[in-house]
PAVEXVEX-193553 format. One line per field, with one value per residue (C-alpha): x, y, z; residue in three letters. Coordinates in nm, 4 decimals, padded with zeros to 6 digits, m for minus. Each point is the difference from the previous one (the first is absolute). Example, Ala and Ser with C-alpha at 12.3 -4.5 7.8 and 13.67 -1.06 7.14 Angstrom:
c1 <- 01.2300	00.1370
c2 <- m00.4500	00.3440
c3 <- 00.7800	m00.0660
rest <- ALA	SER
//
This chain:
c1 <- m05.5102	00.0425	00.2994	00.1557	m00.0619	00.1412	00.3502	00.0089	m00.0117	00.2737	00.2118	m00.0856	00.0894	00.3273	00.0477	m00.0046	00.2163	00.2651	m00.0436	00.0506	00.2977	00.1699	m00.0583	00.1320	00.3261	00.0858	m00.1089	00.2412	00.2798	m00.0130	m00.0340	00.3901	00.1776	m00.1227	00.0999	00.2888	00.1722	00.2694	00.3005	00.0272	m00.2914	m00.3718	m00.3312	m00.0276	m00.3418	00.0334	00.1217	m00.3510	m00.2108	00.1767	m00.1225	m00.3159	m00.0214	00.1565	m00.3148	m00.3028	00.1260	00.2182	m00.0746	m00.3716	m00.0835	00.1718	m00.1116	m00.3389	m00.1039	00.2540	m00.1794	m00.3331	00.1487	00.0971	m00.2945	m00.2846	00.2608	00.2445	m00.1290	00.1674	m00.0602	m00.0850	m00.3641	00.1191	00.3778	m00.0130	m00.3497	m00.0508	m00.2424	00.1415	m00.2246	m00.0802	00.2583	00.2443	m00.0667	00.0322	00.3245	00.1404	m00.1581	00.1515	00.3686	m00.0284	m00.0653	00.2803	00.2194	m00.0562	m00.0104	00.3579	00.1279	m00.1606	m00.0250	00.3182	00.2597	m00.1771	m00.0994	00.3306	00.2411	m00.2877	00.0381	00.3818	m00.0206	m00.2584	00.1951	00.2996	m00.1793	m00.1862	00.3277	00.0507	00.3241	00.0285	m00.0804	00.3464	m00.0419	m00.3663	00.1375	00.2929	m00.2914	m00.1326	00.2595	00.1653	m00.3380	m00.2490	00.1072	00.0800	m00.3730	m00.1366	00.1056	m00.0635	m00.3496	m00.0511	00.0200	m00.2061	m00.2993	m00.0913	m00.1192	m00.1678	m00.1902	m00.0839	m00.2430	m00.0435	m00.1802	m00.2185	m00.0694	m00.1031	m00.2579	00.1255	m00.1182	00.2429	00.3256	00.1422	m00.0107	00.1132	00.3027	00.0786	m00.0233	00.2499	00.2137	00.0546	00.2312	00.1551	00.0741	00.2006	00.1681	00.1064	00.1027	00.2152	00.1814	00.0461	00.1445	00.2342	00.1183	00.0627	00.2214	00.1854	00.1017	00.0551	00.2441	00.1650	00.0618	00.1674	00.2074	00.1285
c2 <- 26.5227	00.3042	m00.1026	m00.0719	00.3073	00.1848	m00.2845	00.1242	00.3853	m00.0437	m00.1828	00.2610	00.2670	m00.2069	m00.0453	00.3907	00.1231	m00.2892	00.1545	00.3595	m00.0848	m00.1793	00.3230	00.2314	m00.1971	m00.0420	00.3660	00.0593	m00.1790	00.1463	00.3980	m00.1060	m00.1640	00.3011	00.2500	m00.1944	m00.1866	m00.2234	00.1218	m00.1905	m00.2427	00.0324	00.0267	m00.3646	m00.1689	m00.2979	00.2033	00.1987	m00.3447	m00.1082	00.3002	m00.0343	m00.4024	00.0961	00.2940	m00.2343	m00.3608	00.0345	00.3600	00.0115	m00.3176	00.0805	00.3784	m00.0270	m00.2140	00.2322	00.2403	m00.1126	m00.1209	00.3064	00.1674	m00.1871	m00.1671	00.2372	00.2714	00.2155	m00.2670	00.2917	00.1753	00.2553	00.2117	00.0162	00.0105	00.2151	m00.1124	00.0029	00.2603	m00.1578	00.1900	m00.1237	m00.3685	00.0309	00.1710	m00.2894	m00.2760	00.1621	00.0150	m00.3330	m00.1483	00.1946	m00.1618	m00.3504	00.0779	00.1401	m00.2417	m00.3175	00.0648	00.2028	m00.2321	m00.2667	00.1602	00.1856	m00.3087	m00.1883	00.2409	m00.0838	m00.3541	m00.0629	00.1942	m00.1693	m00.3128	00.0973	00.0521	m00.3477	00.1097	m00.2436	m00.0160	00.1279	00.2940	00.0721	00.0340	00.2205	00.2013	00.0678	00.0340	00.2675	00.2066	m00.1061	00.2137	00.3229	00.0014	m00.1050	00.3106	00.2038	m00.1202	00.1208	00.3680	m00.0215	m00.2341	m00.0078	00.3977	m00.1076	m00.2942	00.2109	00.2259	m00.3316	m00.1904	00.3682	00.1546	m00.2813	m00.2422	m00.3857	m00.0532	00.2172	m00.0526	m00.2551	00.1901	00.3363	m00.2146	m00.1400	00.3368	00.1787	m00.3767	00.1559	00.2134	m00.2491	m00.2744	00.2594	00.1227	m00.3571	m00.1106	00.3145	m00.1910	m00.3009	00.2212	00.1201	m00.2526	m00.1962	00.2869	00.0143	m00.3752	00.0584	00.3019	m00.1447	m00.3579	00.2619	00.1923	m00.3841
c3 <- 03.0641	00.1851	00.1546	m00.3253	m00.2008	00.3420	m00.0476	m00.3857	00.1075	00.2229	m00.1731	m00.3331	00.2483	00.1300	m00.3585	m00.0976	00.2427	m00.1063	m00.3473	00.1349	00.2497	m00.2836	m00.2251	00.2948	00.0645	m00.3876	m00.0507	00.2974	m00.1360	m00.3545	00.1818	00.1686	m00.3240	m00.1745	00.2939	00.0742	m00.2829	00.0330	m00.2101	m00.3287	00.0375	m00.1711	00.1619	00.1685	m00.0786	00.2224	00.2997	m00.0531	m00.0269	00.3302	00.1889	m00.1534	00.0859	00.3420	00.0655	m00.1331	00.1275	00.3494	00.0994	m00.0706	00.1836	00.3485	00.0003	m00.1053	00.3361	00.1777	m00.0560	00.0132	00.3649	00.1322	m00.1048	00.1847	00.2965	00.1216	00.1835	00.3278	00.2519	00.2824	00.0388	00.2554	00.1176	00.3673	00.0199	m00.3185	m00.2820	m00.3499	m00.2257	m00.3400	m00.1980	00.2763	00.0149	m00.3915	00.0321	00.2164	m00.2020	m00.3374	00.2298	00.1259	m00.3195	m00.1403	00.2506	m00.0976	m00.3042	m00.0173	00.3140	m00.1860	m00.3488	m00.1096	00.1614	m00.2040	m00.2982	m00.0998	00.0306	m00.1839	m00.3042	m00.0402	00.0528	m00.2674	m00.2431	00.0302	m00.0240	m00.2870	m00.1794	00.1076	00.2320	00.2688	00.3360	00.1335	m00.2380	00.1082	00.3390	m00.0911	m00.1862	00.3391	00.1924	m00.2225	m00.0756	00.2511	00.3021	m00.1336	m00.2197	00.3256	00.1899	m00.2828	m00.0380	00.3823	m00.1554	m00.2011	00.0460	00.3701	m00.0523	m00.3057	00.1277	00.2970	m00.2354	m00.1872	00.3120	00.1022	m00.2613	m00.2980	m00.0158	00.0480	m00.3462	m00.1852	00.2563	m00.1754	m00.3527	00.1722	00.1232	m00.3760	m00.1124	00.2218	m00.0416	m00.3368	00.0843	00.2909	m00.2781	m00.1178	00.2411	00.0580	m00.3325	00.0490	00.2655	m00.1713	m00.3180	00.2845	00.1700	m00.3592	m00.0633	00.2863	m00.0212	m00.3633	00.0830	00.3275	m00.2214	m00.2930	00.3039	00.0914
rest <- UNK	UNK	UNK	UNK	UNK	UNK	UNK	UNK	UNK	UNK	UNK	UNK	UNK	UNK	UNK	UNK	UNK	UNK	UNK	UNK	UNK	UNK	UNK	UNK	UNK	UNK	UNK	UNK	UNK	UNK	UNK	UNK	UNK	UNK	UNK	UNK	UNK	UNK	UNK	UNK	UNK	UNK	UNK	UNK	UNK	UNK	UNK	UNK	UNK	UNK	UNK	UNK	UNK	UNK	UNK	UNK	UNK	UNK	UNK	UNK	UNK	UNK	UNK	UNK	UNK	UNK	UNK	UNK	UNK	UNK	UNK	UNK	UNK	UNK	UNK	UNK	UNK	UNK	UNK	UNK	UNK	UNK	UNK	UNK	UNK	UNK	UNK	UNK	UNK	UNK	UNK	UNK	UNK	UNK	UNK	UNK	UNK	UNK	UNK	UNK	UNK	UNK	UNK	UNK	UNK	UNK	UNK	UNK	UNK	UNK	UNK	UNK	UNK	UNK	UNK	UNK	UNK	UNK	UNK	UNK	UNK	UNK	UNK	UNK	UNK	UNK	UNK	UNK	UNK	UNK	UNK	UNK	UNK	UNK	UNK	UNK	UNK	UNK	UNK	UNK	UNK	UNK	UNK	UNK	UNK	UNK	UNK	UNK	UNK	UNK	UNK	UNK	UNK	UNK	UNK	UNK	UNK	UNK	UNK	UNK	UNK	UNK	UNK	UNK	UNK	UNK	UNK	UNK	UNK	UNK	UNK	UNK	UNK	UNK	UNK	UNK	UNK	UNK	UNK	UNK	UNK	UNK	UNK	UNK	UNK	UNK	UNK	UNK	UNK	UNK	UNK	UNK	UNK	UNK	UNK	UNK	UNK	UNK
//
Protein backbone atom coordinates (compact mmCIF):
# COMPACT_ATOMS: atom_id res chain seq x y z
CA UNK A 1 0.00 0.00 0.00
CA UNK A 2 2.70 2.18 0.90
CA UNK A 3 4.49 1.67 -2.09
CA UNK A 4 1.58 2.64 -4.12
CA UNK A 5 0.47 5.87 -2.63
CA UNK A 6 4.50 6.75 -2.92
CA UNK A 7 3.99 5.49 -7.25
CA UNK A 8 0.77 7.95 -7.27
CA UNK A 9 2.86 10.95 -5.65
CA UNK A 10 5.40 10.64 -8.11
CA UNK A 11 3.72 10.28 -10.92
CA UNK A 12 1.18 13.48 -9.51
CA UNK A 13 4.46 15.26 -9.12
CA UNK A 14 5.78 13.99 -12.77
CA UNK A 15 2.41 14.98 -13.74
CA UNK A 16 2.62 18.77 -12.37
CA UNK A 17 5.71 19.68 -13.68
CA UNK A 18 4.46 18.32 -17.30
CA UNK A 19 1.57 20.75 -16.68
CA UNK A 20 3.98 23.62 -15.70
CA UNK A 21 6.70 22.93 -18.52
CA UNK A 22 3.91 22.85 -21.03
CA UNK A 23 2.62 26.31 -19.54
CA UNK A 24 6.32 27.75 -19.62
CA UNK A 25 7.06 26.79 -23.29
CA UNK A 26 3.51 28.03 -24.64
CA UNK A 27 3.86 31.11 -22.35
CA UNK A 28 7.32 31.35 -24.06
CA UNK A 29 6.14 31.10 -27.44
CA UNK A 30 3.23 33.59 -27.15
CA UNK A 31 6.00 36.37 -25.20
CA UNK A 32 8.11 36.06 -29.03
CA UNK A 33 5.00 36.28 -31.60
CA UNK A 34 3.98 39.17 -29.54
CA UNK A 35 7.66 40.68 -29.26
CA UNK A 36 8.41 39.59 -32.56
CA UNK A 37 5.61 39.46 -35.12
CA UNK A 38 5.85 38.20 -38.40
CA UNK A 39 4.90 40.94 -40.95
CA UNK A 40 1.34 40.47 -42.23
CA UNK A 41 0.36 37.29 -40.38
CA UNK A 42 -1.95 37.02 -36.99
CA UNK A 43 -1.08 35.67 -33.66
CA UNK A 44 -0.62 31.77 -34.56
CA UNK A 45 -2.58 29.49 -32.09
CA UNK A 46 -1.30 26.18 -33.26
CA UNK A 47 2.35 27.32 -33.34
CA UNK A 48 1.67 28.18 -29.42
CA UNK A 49 -0.04 24.56 -28.76
CA UNK A 50 3.11 23.01 -30.45
CA UNK A 51 5.48 24.63 -28.03
CA UNK A 52 3.27 23.88 -25.39
CA UNK A 53 2.86 19.96 -26.57
CA UNK A 54 6.66 20.11 -27.32
CA UNK A 55 7.44 21.51 -23.27
CA UNK A 56 4.87 18.95 -21.45
CA UNK A 57 5.29 15.71 -23.80
CA UNK A 58 9.12 15.48 -25.34
CA UNK A 59 10.92 18.09 -23.24
CA UNK A 60 9.50 17.29 -19.83
CA UNK A 61 10.11 13.58 -20.03
CA UNK A 62 13.96 13.62 -20.97
CA UNK A 63 14.82 16.62 -18.56
CA UNK A 64 13.03 15.69 -15.63
CA UNK A 65 15.32 12.31 -15.10
CA UNK A 66 18.19 14.54 -16.43
CA UNK A 67 17.98 16.30 -13.95
CA UNK A 68 17.06 14.23 -11.26
CA UNK A 69 20.43 12.36 -12.71
CA UNK A 70 22.76 14.91 -12.36
CA UNK A 71 21.63 15.84 -9.13
CA UNK A 72 22.20 12.66 -6.98
CA UNK A 73 25.04 10.97 -9.71
CA UNK A 74 27.39 13.40 -10.98
CA UNK A 75 29.61 14.77 -8.61
CA UNK A 76 33.65 16.06 -9.05
CA UNK A 77 35.10 12.64 -9.20
CA UNK A 78 38.39 13.98 -7.07
CA UNK A 79 38.47 14.27 -3.02
CA UNK A 80 41.85 16.01 -2.93
CA UNK A 81 44.38 18.65 -5.54
CA UNK A 82 47.82 17.48 -4.99
CA UNK A 83 47.28 16.42 -1.69
CA UNK A 84 44.82 19.27 -0.76
CA UNK A 85 41.34 18.50 0.79
CA UNK A 86 38.39 20.18 -0.87
CA UNK A 87 36.56 22.57 1.93
CA UNK A 88 32.76 22.10 1.75
CA UNK A 89 32.02 25.27 -0.15
CA UNK A 90 34.76 23.97 -2.58
CA UNK A 91 33.69 20.45 -3.29
CA UNK A 92 30.20 22.18 -3.87
CA UNK A 93 31.70 24.59 -6.22
CA UNK A 94 33.18 21.72 -8.36
CA UNK A 95 30.16 19.48 -8.10
CA UNK A 96 27.81 22.56 -9.26
CA UNK A 97 30.79 23.03 -12.38
CA UNK A 98 30.94 19.56 -13.20
CA UNK A 99 27.39 19.15 -13.46
CA UNK A 100 27.25 22.23 -15.49
CA UNK A 101 29.59 20.61 -17.86
CA UNK A 102 27.55 17.67 -18.71
CA UNK A 103 24.91 19.39 -18.64
CA UNK A 104 25.93 21.80 -21.46
CA UNK A 105 28.44 18.96 -23.21
CA UNK A 106 25.44 16.30 -23.07
CA UNK A 107 22.32 18.01 -22.95
CA UNK A 108 22.57 21.17 -25.27
CA UNK A 109 23.97 19.36 -28.36
CA UNK A 110 20.91 17.15 -27.90
CA UNK A 111 18.38 19.30 -26.70
CA UNK A 112 18.70 22.31 -29.18
CA UNK A 113 18.61 20.22 -32.51
CA UNK A 114 15.73 18.30 -30.72
CA UNK A 115 13.67 21.60 -30.50
CA UNK A 116 13.88 22.19 -34.38
CA UNK A 117 13.30 18.80 -35.43
CA UNK A 118 10.07 18.37 -33.54
CA UNK A 119 8.79 21.54 -34.88
CA UNK A 120 9.22 20.86 -38.24
CA UNK A 121 7.71 17.62 -37.75
CA UNK A 122 4.91 18.90 -35.96
CA UNK A 123 4.10 21.00 -38.98
CA UNK A 124 4.20 17.71 -40.61
CA UNK A 125 7.39 18.88 -42.98
CA UNK A 126 9.25 15.88 -43.85
CA UNK A 127 12.16 14.32 -42.83
CA UNK A 128 14.53 16.07 -45.43
CA UNK A 129 13.07 19.36 -44.22
CA UNK A 130 13.49 18.49 -40.45
CA UNK A 131 17.05 18.05 -41.26
CA UNK A 132 17.47 21.22 -43.26
CA UNK A 133 15.69 22.74 -40.02
CA UNK A 134 18.76 21.76 -38.20
CA UNK A 135 21.21 22.20 -40.28
CA UNK A 136 20.27 25.85 -41.06
CA UNK A 137 19.43 26.89 -37.26
CA UNK A 138 20.93 24.31 -35.08
CA UNK A 139 24.59 25.49 -34.99
CA UNK A 140 24.46 29.06 -34.69
CA UNK A 141 21.61 28.67 -31.46
CA UNK A 142 24.04 26.19 -30.24
CA UNK A 143 26.94 28.61 -29.90
CA UNK A 144 24.76 31.20 -28.86
CA UNK A 145 23.30 29.18 -26.09
CA UNK A 146 27.10 28.77 -24.79
CA UNK A 147 26.76 32.63 -23.80
CA UNK A 148 24.38 32.50 -22.17
CA UNK A 149 23.48 29.33 -20.21
CA UNK A 150 26.71 27.70 -19.01
CA UNK A 151 27.12 31.03 -16.51
CA UNK A 152 23.59 30.62 -15.66
CA UNK A 153 23.52 26.98 -14.84
CA UNK A 154 26.72 27.56 -13.00
CA UNK A 155 24.65 29.62 -10.17
CA UNK A 156 21.86 27.20 -11.16
CA UNK A 157 23.82 23.87 -9.87
CA UNK A 158 25.37 26.10 -6.40
CA UNK A 159 23.23 28.16 -5.46
CA UNK A 160 19.42 26.38 -5.83
CA UNK A 161 18.01 23.50 -4.34
CA UNK A 162 17.61 20.30 -6.86
CA UNK A 163 13.97 20.67 -6.31
CA UNK A 164 13.40 23.98 -7.96
CA UNK A 165 16.34 23.64 -10.90
CA UNK A 166 14.28 22.43 -13.33
CA UNK A 167 11.51 25.30 -12.89
CA UNK A 168 14.34 28.03 -12.54
CA UNK A 169 15.52 26.65 -16.00
CA UNK A 170 11.78 26.95 -17.62
CA UNK A 171 11.65 30.25 -16.29
CA UNK A 172 14.78 31.84 -17.73
CA UNK A 173 13.76 29.31 -21.12
CA UNK A 174 11.19 32.03 -21.40
CA UNK A 175 13.10 34.34 -22.68
CA UNK A 176 15.42 31.61 -24.73
CA UNK A 177 12.20 30.37 -26.70
CA UNK A 178 12.28 33.70 -27.73
CA UNK A 179 15.25 34.47 -28.59
CA UNK A 180 14.99 31.44 -30.82
CA UNK A 181 11.79 31.93 -32.51
CA UNK A 182 13.62 35.21 -33.31
CA UNK A 183 15.93 33.17 -35.41
CA UNK A 184 13.57 31.24 -37.11
CA UNK A 185 11.55 34.75 -37.96
CA UNK A 186 15.06 35.55 -39.41
CA UNK A 187 16.17 33.09 -41.25
CA UNK A 188 12.39 32.79 -42.91
CA UNK A 189 13.11 36.24 -43.98
CA UNK A 190 16.22 35.95 -45.35
CA UNK A 191 15.15 33.02 -47.68
CA UNK A 192 12.05 34.96 -48.35
CA UNK A 193 14.23 38.10 -49.42
CA UNK A 194 17.22 36.20 -51.15
CA UNK A 195 14.26 33.99 -53.25
CA UNK A 196 12.64 37.84 -54.14
CA UNK A 197 16.48 39.14 -55.05
CA UNK A 198 16.50 35.82 -57.55
Amino acid sequence: VMANKFRLTKFQRTNKISIAIKILFGTGDALAQLLFPKPGTSYDFERTMRNAIYGGLIFAPIVTPWYAFLGKKVRYPFKTFFGHKFSTSQGNLLNAATRMSADQLIWAPFGVPLYFASMSLMQTKSLEEAKKNIREKAWTTLINSYRVWPLFQMANFYFVKPDFRLFTVNIVSIFWNCYMSFVNYRSADKRLNSDKAA
